[in-house]
C-alpha positions in Angstrom: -14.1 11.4 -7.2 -13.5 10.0 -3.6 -11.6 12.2 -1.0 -10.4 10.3 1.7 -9.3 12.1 5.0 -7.0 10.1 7.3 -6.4 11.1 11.2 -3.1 12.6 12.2 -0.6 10.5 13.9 2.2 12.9 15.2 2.0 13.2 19.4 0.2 16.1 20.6 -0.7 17.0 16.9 -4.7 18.3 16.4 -5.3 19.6 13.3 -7.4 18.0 10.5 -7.0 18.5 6.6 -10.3 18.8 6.3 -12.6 21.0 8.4 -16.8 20.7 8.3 -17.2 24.2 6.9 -14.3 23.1 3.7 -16.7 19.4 3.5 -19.5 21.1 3.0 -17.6 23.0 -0.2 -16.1 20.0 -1.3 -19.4 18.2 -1.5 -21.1 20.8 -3.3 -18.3 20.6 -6.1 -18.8 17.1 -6.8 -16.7 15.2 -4.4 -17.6 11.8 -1.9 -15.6 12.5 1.1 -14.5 9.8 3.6 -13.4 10.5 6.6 -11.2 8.0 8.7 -13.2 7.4 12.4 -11.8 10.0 15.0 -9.9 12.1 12.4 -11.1 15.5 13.7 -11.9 14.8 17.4 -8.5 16.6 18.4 -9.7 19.6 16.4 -13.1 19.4 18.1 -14.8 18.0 15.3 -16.9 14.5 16.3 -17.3 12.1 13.6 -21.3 12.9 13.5 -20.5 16.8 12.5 -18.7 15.0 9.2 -21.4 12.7 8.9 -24.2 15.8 9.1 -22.3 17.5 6.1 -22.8 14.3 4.2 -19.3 12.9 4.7 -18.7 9.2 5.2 -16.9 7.8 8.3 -14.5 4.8 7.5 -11.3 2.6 8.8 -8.1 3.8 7.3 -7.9 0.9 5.4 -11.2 1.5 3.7 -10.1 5.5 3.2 -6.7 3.8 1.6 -8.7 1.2 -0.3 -12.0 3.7 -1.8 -10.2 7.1 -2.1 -9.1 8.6 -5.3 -7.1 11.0 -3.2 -6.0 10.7 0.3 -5.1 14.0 2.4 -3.6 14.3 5.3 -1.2 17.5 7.1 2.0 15.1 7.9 3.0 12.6 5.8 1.8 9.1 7.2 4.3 6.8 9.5 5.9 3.6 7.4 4.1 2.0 10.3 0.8 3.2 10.3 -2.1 1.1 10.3 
């Protein structure tokens, strides 16, 4: 199964769905995560510490398009790219 994580699009918002330390479990258990390019950087996390615990960095199109389950804190904007 394919776990896609897309960035957060409130103002001022910097939390992720997904922390590195959760990846790492979600890996072990099976799942391909993608992770859509700059989703943690508010939260500190840089695309290359998703990448080290074996995440995959993607658009948000190809997170909407390859995921089996997208994730995400707020629900998306009707005009989100």
């Amino acid at each position: 199964m394919k776990l896609g994580v897309l960035r957060e699009q409130s103002p001022g918002h910097i939390r992720v769905l997904v922390a590195r330390a959760n990846l790492e479990r979600l890996t072990k258990q099976g799942w391909e995560v993608l992770v859509q390019t700059g989703a943690g950087e508010a939260a500190g996390f840089a695309d290359a510490a998703y990448t080290a615990a074996s995440a995959s960095i993607a658009t948000a199109d190809e997170v909407l398009a390859k995921a089996d389950v997208v994730v995400m804190i707020r629900a998306p904007k009707a005009d989100a790219p």
